[in-house]
C-alpha positions as CSV (number, residue, x, y, z in Angstrom):
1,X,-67.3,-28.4,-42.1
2,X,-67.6,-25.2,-44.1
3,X,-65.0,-22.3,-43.0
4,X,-65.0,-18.3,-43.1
5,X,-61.5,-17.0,-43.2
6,X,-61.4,-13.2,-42.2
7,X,-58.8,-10.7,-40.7
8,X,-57.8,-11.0,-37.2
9,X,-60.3,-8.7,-35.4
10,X,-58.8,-5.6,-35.1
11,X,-56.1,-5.6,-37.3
12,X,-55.3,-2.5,-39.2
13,X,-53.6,-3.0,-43.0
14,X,-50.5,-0.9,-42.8
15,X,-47.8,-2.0,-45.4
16,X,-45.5,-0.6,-47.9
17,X,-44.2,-1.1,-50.8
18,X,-41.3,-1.3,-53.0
19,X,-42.0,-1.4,-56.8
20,X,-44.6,-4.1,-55.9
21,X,-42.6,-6.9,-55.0
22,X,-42.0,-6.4,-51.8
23,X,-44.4,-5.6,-48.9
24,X,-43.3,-4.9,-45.2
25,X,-46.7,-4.9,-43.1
26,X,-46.8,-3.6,-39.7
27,X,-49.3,-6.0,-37.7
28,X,-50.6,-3.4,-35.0
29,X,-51.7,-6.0,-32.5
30,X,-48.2,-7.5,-32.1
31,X,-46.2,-4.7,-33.0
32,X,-44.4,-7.2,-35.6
33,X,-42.9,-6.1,-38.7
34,X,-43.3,-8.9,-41.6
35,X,-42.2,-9.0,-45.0
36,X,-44.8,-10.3,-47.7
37,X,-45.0,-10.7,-51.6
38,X,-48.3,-9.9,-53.8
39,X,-50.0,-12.5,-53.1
40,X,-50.1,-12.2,-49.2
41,X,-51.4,-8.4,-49.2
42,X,-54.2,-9.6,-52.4
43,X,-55.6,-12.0,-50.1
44,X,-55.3,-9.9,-47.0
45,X,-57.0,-7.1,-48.5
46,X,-59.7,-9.0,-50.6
47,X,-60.7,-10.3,-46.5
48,X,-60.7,-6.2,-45.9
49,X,-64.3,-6.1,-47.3
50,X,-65.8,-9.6,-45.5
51,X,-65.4,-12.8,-44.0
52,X,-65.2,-15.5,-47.1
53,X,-65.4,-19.3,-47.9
54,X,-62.4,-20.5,-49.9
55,X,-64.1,-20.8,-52.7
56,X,-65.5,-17.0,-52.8
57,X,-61.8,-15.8,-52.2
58,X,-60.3,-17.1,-54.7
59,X,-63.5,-16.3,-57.2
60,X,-62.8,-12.6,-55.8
61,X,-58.8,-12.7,-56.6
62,X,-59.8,-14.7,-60.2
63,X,-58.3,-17.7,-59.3
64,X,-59.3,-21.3,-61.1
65,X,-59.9,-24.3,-58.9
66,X,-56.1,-25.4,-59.7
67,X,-54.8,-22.5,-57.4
68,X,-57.1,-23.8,-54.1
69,X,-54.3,-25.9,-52.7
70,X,-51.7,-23.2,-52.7
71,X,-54.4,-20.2,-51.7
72,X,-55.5,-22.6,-48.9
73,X,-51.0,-23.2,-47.9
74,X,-51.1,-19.1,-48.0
75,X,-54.3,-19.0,-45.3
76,X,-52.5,-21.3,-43.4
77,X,-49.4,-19.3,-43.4
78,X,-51.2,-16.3,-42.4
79,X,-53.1,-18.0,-39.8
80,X,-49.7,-19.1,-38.1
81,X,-48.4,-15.5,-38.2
82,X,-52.3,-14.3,-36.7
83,X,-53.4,-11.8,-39.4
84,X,-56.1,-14.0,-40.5
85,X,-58.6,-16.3,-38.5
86,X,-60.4,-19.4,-39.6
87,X,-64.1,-19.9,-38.6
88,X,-66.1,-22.8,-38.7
89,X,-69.5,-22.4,-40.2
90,X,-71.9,-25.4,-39.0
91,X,-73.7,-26.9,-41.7
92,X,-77.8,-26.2,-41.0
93,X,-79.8,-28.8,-39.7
């Protein structure tokens, strides 16, 4: 079955930043701190704008079909840590 993946509702992108390695983001619905890399905070942001399929998020970050396995790891990761949510789209009739 298709999926969306889009922020947690309510969540507010707060992070910082040092010379663009390192990210600390302040999740405001746990009150957790959590240290990311690049990667995290360009997928977290490109799901600022919209729910998106796979597929569309990693067209939006210009990433080849090679890098789905590891953008889809990533999802996951944030999923576990609830700044992002998965959502099933049901295929039409």
């Amino acid at each position: 079955m298709p999926a969306l993946w889009r922020l947690t509702p309510g969540l507010t992108l707060r992070y910082r930043t040092w010379d663009n390695e390192a990210y600390v983001l302040y999740h405001n619905l746990t009150s957790d701190t959590h240290l990311m890399d690049a990667a995290a905070i360009e997928v977290l942001e490109a799901l600022r704008s919209a729910p998106a399929p796979i597929e569309a998020l990693a067209q939006a970050l210009r990433l080849d079909a090679s890098h789905l396995e590891p953008l889809s790891e990533l999802l996951a990761e944030l999923q576990e840590i609830a700044l992002v949510e998965c959502l099933p789209v049901p295929l039409p009739a």
